[in-house]
N, C-alpha and C positions, 0 to 999 in steps of 0.2 A: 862405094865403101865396102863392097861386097866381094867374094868368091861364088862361084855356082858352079854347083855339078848335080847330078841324077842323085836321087835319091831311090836306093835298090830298094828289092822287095824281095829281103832276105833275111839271114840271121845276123845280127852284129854281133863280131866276138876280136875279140886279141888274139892276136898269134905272136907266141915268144918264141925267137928264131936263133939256132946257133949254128955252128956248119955242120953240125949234125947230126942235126934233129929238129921239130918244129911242134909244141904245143899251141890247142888252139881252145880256148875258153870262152864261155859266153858270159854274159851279164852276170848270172850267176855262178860264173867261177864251174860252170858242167866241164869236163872234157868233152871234148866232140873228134877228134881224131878218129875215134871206133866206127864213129857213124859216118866219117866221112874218110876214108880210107887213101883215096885218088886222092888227097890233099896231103899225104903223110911224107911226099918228096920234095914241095915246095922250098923247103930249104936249101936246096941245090941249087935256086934260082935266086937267092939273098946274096951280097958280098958283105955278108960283118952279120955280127952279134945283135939284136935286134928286138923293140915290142914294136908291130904294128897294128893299127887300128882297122878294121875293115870290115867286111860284108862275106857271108858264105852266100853264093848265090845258085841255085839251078838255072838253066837256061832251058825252056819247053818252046819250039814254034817259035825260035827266036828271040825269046821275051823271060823275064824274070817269071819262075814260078813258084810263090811263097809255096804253096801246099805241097810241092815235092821236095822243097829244103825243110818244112816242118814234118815233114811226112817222117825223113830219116832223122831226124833226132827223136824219133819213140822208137823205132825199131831195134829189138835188139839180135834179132837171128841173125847172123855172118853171112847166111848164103841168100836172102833177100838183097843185104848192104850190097853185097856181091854186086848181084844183080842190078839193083837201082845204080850204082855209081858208074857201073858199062852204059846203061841206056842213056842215064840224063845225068853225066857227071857235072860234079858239081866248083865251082872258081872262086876264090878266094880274092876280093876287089879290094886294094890298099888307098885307103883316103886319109891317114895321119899317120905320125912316127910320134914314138910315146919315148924311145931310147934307141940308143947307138954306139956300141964299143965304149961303156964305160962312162956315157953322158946322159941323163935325163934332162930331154929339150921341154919340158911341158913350159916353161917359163919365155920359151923364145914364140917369137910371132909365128903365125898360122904356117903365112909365104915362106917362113927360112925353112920349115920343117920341110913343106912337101916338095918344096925345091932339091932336096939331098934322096928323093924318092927314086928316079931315074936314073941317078948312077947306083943307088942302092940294088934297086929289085930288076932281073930279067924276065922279061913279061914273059907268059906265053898260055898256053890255053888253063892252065890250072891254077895260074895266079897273077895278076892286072892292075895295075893302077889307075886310079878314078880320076878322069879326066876333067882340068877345071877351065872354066873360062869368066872374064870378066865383062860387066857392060852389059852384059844381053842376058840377061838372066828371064826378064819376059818373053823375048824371042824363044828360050830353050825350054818354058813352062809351055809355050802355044806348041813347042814341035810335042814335048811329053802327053799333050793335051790327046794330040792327032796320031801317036804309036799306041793309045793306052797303055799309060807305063805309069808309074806309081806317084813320080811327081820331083821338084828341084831342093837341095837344101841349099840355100843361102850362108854365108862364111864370114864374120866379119875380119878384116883385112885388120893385123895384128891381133889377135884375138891367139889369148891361152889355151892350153889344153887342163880341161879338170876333172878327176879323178871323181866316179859316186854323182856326179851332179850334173842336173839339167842348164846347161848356158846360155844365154839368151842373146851369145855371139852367134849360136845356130840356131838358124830360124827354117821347121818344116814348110815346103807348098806341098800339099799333097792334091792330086787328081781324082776328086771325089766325085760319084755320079751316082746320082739318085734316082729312087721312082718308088711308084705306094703298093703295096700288096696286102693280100686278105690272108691273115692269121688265121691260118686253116686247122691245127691241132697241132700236136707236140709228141717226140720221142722221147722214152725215158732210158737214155743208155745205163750199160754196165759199169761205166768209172763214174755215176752220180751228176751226167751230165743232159742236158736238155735241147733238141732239136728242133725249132719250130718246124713247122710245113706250113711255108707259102704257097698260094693260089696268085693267079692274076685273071683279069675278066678279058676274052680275047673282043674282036669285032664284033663279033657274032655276041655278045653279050654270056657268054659261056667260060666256066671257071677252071681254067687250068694250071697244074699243076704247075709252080715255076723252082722246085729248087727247097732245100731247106738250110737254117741257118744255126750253126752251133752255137748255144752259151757259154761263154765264159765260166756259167754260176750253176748253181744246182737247184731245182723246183724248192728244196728246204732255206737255202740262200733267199730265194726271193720270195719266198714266203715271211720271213722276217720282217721284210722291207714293203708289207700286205700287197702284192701283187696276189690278183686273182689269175690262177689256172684253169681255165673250162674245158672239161673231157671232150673227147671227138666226136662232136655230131655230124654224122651223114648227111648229103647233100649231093648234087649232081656235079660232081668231080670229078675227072677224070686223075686221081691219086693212085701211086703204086701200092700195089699189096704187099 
């Protein structure tokens, strides 16, 4: 009853397309054109007037890399974007059609939209259509399982498209992997934001550093909500200065 395909590990946004020109918006309706600059010719590779739905993605070591497509939507200096969109340019991945020359399809089933995709868009390294497949959708969670890659969204076969709202015609797998670590202390950044610093205990029974994790929230945020903060106590760590 189902469609599957990859689910990226990127920014979702709309790209409104005409022959010439291509705006690209995220959830919140941001421009992102600025920040992603190597995507501003994409429209050369549409045939018609067009919304599509899709992923801005980086590719690192082969693989989706959320933190260098979030990376460039905070940056605002020209000669960094510069610079990042040369190293790790970034691709724009089409997985719905919102409009077409004058027709809003959200009312037609999933299969007629992405069907009109391939004679629509010419693929090529800056802008790609999301490849789906039916039947195997376990088969293509176990391959996602074994590239570490972010995981399958599932599509239900006739299924609408809806504007603002979560549907529950799409259903995430996401590839989670877990493990425990020791809350070793916290950063208090400059934008009101909070770093923990995680330890892990090696073989050796010795606590090393593994990495820290950004909140969402701010120490004032989660002090509302009575989370206890405990200042940094010393101990035999090996932690960066």
């Amino acid at each position: 009853e189902y469609l599957f395909e990859l689910k990226f590990d990127g920014i979702r946004c709309l790209a409104y397309i005409d022959r010439k020109s291509v705006d690209l918006r995220n959830k919140r309706n941001k421009e992102l054109i600025n920040q992603f600059p190597e995507l501003s010719n994409i429209f050369s590779n549409v045939n018609g007037q067009c919304i599509l739905d899709g992923e801005i993605i980086v590719l690192k070591n082969g693989k989706p890399d959320f933190y260098e497509v979030q990376k460039r939507t905070v940056i605002t200096d020209f000669f960094k974007i510069k610079l990042l969109s040369e190293k790790y340019p970034a691709t724009f991945v089409v997985y719905d059609l919102i409009y077409l020359d004058n027709d809003l399809l959200i009312d037609i089933p999933i299969e007629e939209r992405i069907n009109k995709l391939p004679r629509l868009v010419n693929e090529n390294n800056r802008i790609s259509i999301s490849k789906v497949i039916e039947n195997t959708g376990i088969e293509l969670f176990n391959i996602v399982k074994s590239k570490e890659l972010e995981g399958v969204v599932a599509k239900r076969k006739g299924s609408k498209y809806f504007f603002e709202k979560r549907s529950t015609d799409w259903i995430k797998f996401k590839y989670l992997v877990d493990d425990d670590f020791v809350l070793c202390g916290y950063i208090q950044k400059d934008n009101n934001m909070t770093s923990f610093i995680l330890g892990k205990y090696d073989s050796g029974n010795n606590l090393k550093y593994h990495g820290h994790v950004t909140l969402g929230a701010s120490i004032t945020t989660l002090n509302q909500y009575n989370y206890t903060i405990i200042k940094y106590h010393p101990f035999n760590c090996d932690l960066p200065k």
